[in-house]
C-alpha positions as CSV (number, residue, x, y, z in Angstrom):
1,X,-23.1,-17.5,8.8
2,X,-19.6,-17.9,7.4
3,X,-18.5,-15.6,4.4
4,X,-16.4,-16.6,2.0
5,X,-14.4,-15.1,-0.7
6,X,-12.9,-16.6,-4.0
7,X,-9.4,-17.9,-3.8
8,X,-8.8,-18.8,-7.2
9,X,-10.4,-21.6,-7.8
10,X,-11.9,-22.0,-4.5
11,X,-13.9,-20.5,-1.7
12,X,-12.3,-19.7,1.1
13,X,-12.9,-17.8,4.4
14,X,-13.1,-13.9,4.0
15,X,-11.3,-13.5,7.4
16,X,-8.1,-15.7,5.8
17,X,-8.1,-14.2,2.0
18,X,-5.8,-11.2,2.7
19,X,-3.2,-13.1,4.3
20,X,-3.6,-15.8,1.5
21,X,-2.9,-13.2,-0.9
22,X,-0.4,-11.5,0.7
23,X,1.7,-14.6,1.0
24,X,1.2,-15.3,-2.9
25,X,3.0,-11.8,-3.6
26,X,5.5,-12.5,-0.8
27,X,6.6,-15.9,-2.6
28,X,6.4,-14.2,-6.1
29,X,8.7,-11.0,-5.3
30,X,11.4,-11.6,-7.1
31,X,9.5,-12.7,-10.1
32,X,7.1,-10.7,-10.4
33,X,8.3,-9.0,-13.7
34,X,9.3,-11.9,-14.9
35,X,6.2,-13.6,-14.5
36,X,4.3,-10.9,-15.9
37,X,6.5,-10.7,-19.1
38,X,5.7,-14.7,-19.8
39,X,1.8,-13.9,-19.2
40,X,1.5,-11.3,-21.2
41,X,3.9,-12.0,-23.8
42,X,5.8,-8.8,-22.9
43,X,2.6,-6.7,-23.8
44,X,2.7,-4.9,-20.1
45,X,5.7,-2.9,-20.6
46,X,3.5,-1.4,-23.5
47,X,0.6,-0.6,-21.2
48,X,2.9,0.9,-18.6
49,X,4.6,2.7,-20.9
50,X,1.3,3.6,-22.9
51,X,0.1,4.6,-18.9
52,X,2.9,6.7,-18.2
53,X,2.3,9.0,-21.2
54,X,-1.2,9.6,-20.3
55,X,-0.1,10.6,-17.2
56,X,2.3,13.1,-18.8
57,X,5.1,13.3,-15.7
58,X,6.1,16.8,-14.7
59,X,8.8,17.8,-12.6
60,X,6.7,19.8,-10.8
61,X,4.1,17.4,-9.2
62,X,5.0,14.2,-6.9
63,X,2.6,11.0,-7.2
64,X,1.8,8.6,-5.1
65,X,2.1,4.5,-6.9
66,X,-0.7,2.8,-4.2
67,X,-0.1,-1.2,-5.1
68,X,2.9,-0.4,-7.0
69,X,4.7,-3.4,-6.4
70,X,8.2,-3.7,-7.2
71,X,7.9,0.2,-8.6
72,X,8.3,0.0,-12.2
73,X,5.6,2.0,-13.4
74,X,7.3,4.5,-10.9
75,X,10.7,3.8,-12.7
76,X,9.4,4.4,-16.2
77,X,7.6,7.3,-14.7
78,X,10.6,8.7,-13.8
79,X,12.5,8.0,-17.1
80,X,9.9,9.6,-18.6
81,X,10.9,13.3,-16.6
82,X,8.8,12.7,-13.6
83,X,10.3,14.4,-10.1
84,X,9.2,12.2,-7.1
85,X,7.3,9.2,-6.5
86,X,5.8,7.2,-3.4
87,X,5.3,3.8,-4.3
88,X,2.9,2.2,-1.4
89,X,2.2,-1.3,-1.5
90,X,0.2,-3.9,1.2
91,X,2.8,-6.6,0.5
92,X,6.7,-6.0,1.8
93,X,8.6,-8.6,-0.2
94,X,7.4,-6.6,-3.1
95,X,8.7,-3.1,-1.9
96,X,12.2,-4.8,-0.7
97,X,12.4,-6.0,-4.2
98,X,11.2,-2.6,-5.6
99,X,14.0,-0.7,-3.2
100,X,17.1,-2.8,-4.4
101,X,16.1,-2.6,-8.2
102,X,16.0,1.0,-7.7
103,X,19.5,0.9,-5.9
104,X,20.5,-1.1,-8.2
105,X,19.2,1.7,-11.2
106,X,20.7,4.4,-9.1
107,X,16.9,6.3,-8.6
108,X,16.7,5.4,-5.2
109,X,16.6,8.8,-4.2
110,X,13.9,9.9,-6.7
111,X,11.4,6.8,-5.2
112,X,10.1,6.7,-1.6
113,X,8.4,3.3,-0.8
114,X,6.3,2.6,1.9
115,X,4.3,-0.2,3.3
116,X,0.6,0.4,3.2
117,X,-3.1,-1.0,2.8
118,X,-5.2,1.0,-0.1
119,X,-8.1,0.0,1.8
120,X,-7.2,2.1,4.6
121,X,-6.2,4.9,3.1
């Protein structure tokens, strides 16, 4: 018996799904902010801000962002008087985007990216 998995609007092999997602993010990297601005009419830099101030940053702890993208929840995080953060994400388009924004911000040292699965964690 073959098991599938929905592909959005399909059914597709569960084998093949992970790499079909993964090359999704991959062609989406550079966008991805961008993208998410025009879907949710801006309304997600609310709920990451609104996220970061229920996670009330302290200097004094380090975090780990698992599937944190391109790091800005880790950014605002940070602006918001958070130490360290470990952004981990499956996909490494995402995480080279993530580490030249943060070059580019001159954070690069507060952020630590890595290339992970959550799944095997």
């Amino acid at each position: 018996m073959n098991d599938t998995a929905s592909f959005g609007y399909r059914d597709v092999d569960a084998a093949e799904k992970a790499g079909m997602v993964r090359a999704v993010f991959s062609n989406v990297a550079g966008k991805y902010d961008l993208m998410n601005d025009a879907m949710s009419g801006g309304a997600h830099r609310l709920w990451k801000d609104q996220f970061v101030r229920r996670v009330k940053p302290r200097r004094d702890e380090q975090i780990l962002d698992m599937a944190g993208g391109t790091g800005d929840i880790a950014a605002h995080y940070l602006a918001a008087g958070g130490q360290d953060v470990t952004v981990c994400d499956i996909n490494a388009a995402m995480v080279a985007v993530g580490r030249d924004r943060a070059f580019d911000r001159g954070i690069t040292m507060r952020i630590k990216w890595a290339v992970g699965d959550a799944q095997s964690l």
